[in-house]
C-alpha positions as CSV (number, residue, x, y, z in Angstrom):
1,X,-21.6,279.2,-48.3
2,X,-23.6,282.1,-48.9
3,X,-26.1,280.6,-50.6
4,X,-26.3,277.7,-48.1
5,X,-26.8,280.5,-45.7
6,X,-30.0,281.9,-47.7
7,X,-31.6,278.9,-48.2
8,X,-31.9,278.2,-44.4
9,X,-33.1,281.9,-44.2
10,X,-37.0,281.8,-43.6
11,X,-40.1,281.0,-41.8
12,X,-40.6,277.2,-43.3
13,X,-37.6,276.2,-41.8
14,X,-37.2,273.5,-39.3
15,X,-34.3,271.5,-37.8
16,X,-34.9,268.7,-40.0
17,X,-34.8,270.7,-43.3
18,X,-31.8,273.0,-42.2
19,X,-29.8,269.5,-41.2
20,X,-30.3,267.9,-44.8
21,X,-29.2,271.1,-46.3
22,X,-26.0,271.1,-44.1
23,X,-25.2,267.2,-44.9
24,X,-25.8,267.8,-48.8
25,X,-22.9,271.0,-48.2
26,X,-21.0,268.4,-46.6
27,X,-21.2,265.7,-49.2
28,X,-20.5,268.6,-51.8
29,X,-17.3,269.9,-50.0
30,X,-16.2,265.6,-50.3
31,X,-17.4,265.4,-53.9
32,X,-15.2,269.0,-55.0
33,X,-12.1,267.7,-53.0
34,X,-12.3,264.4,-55.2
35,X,-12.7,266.4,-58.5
36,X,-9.6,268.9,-57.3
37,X,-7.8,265.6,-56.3
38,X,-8.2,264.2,-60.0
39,X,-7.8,267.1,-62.0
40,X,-11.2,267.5,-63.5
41,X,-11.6,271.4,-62.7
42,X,-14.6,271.6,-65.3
43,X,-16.9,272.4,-62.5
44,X,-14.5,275.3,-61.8
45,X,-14.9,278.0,-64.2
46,X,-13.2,280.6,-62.0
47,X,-9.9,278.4,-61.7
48,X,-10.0,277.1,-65.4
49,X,-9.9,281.1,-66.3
50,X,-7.4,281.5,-63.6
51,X,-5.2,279.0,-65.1
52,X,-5.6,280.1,-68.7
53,X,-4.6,283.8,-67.4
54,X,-1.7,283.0,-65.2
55,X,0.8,281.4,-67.3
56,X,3.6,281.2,-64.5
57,X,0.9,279.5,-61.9
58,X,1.5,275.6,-60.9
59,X,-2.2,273.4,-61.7
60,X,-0.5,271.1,-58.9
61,X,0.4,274.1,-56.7
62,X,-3.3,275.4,-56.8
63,X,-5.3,272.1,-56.5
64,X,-2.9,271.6,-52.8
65,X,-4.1,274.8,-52.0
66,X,-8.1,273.8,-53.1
67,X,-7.7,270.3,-51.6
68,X,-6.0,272.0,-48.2
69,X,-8.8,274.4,-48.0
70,X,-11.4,271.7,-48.3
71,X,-10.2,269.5,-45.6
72,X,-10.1,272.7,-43.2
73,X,-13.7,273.7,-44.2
74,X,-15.0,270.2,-44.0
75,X,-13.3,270.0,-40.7
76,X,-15.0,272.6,-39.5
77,X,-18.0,272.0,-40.7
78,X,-18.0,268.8,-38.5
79,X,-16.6,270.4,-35.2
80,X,-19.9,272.4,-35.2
81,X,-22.6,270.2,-37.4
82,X,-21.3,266.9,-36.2
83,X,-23.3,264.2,-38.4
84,X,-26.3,262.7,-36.4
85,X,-28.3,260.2,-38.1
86,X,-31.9,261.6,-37.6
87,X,-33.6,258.9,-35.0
88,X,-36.8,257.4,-35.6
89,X,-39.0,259.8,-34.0
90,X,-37.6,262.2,-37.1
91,X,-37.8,260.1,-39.2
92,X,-41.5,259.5,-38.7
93,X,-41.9,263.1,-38.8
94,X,-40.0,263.3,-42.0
95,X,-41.1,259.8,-43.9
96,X,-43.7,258.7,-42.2
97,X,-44.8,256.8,-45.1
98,X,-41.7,255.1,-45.3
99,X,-41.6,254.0,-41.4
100,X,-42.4,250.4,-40.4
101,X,-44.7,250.7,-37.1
102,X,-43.2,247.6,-35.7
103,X,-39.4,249.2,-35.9
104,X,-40.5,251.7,-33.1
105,X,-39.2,251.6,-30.0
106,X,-41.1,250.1,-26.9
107,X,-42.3,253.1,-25.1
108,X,-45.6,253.4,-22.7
109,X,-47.7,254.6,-25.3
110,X,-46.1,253.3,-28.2
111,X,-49.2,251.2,-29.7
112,X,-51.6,254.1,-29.8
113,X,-48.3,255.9,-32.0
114,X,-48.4,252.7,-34.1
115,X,-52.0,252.5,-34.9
116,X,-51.8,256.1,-35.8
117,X,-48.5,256.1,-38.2
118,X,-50.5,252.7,-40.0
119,X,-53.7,254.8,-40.3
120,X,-51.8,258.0,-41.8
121,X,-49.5,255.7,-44.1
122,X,-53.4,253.8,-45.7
123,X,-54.6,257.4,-46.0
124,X,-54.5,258.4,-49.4
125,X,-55.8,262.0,-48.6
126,X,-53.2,262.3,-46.2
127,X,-50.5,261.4,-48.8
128,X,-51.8,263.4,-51.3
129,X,-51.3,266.2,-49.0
130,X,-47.6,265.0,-47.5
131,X,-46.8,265.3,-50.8
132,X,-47.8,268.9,-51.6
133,X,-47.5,270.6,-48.2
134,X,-44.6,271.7,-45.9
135,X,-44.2,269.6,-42.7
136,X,-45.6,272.7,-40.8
137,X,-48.8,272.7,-42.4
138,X,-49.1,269.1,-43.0
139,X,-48.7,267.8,-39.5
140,X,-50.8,271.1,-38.0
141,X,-53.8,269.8,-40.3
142,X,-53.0,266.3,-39.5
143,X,-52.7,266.7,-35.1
144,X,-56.7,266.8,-35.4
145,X,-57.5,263.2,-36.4
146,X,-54.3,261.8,-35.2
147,X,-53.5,263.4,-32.1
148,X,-50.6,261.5,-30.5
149,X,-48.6,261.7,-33.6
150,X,-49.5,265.2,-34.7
151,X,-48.6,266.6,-31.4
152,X,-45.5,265.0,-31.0
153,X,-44.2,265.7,-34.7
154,X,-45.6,269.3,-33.9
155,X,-43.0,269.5,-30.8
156,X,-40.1,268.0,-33.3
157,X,-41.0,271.4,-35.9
158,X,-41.4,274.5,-33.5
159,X,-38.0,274.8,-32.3
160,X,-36.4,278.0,-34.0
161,X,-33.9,276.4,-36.4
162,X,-32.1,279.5,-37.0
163,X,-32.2,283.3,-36.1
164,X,-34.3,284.2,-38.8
165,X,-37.5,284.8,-37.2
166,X,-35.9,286.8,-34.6
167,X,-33.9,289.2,-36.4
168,X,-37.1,289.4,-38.9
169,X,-39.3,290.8,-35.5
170,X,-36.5,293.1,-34.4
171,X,-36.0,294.7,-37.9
172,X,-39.8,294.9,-37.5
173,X,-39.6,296.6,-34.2
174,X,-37.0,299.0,-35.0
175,X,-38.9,300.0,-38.0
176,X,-41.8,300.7,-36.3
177,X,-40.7,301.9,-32.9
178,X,-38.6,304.6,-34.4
179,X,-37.6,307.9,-32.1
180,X,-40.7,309.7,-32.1
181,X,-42.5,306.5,-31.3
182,X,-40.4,305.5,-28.4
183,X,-43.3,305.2,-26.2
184,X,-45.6,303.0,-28.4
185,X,-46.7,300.2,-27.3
186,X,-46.1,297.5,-30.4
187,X,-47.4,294.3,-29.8
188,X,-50.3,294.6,-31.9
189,X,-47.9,296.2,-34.6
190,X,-45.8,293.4,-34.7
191,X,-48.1,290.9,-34.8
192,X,-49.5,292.6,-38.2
193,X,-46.5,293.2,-39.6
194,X,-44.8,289.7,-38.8
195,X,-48.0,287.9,-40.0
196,X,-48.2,286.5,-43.6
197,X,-52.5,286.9,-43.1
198,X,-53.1,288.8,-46.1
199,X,-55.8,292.1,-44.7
200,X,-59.1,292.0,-46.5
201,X,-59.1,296.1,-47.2
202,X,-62.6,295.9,-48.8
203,X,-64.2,294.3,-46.0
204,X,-62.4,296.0,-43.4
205,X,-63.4,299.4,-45.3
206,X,-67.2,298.2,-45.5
207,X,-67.5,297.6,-41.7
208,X,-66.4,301.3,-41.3
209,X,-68.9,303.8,-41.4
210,X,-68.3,306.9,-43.5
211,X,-68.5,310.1,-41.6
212,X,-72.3,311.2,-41.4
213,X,-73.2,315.0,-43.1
214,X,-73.9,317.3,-40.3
């Protein structure tokens, strides 16, 4: 859980990407409660040397406690990520080369969407780039010829997916605004520090003009 934690940790994530990691946990948590059910605890190192230590400890004893376990996790699990089937305007977002344009709904301006998810799905440079890019960057560069469909896939990624980018600018802010700072101003701080814009030094440094000899 830890690691599932970690790997929805950052700025690339969206609601999309942070919901497939949370089914696959799911589908794991089912696929370990089948192995513990069968016996096969090869996947288990940490019970196997458990087992091969204590001598006076039950295999079925341990396996009702695993399998118990499970079922409360996965229970959980669903009480707070319920499993939603990601509707079509996700899934254009997420496939879109793997969407039919006549399975959209009928909406008011649901031609000028279709004409533009046929157009992306014949454009080889566009695929090229779905291929290599993050859904972020690929839709952003995508919104200027396609418009309609950028813009609305754009809407689909901004929402904060976790806290990440939150508790990233406030462990920015109290690194910067510390006690002998309290009175700075650090909007333009943040923006530097929060930005992934590498600084061109040398250029920056050439615009400056050394101090003059008096």
């Amino acid at each position: 859980m830890n690691l599932l934690n970690m790997t929805m940790q950052g700025k690339d994530e969206t609601l999309i990407s942070v919901s497939e990691k949370l089914k696959a946990f799911k589908a794991k948590m089912r696929l370990w409660k089948g192995k513990i059910e069968r016996g096969e605890t090869a996947s288990f190192p940490l019970l196997n040397l458990f087992l091969e230590d204590e001598e006076d400890a039950s295999p079925v004893d341990v396996q009702n406690v695993i399998v118990g376990h499970l079922e409360k996790l996965s229970e959980e699990f669903d009480r707070y990520v319920p499993d939603v089937e990601m509707d079509e305007k996700y899934k254009r977002v997420r496939r879109p080369f793997d969407v039919h344009a006549e399975d959209l709904s009928e909406e008011s301006s649901i031609q000028n969407l279709q004409e533009e998810l046929i157009e992306v799905q014949h454009d080889e440079t566009l695929y090229f780039n779905f291929q290599r890019q993050t859904l972020g960057v690929f839709w952003t560069a995508a919104k200027k010829e396609k418009p309609m469909l950028g813009c609305e896939a754009v809407k689909m990624l901004l929402p904060f997916a976790t806290t990440y980018t939150c508790e990233s600018g406030f462990a920015a802010l109290t690194a910067i605004k510390t006690k002998r700072r309290n009175r700075l101003q650090p909007e333009h701080d943040l923006r530097v520090a929060l930005s992934r814009t590498e600084p061109r030094i040398e250029k920056l440094i050439s615009m400056i003009q050394a101090q003059g000899s008096h």
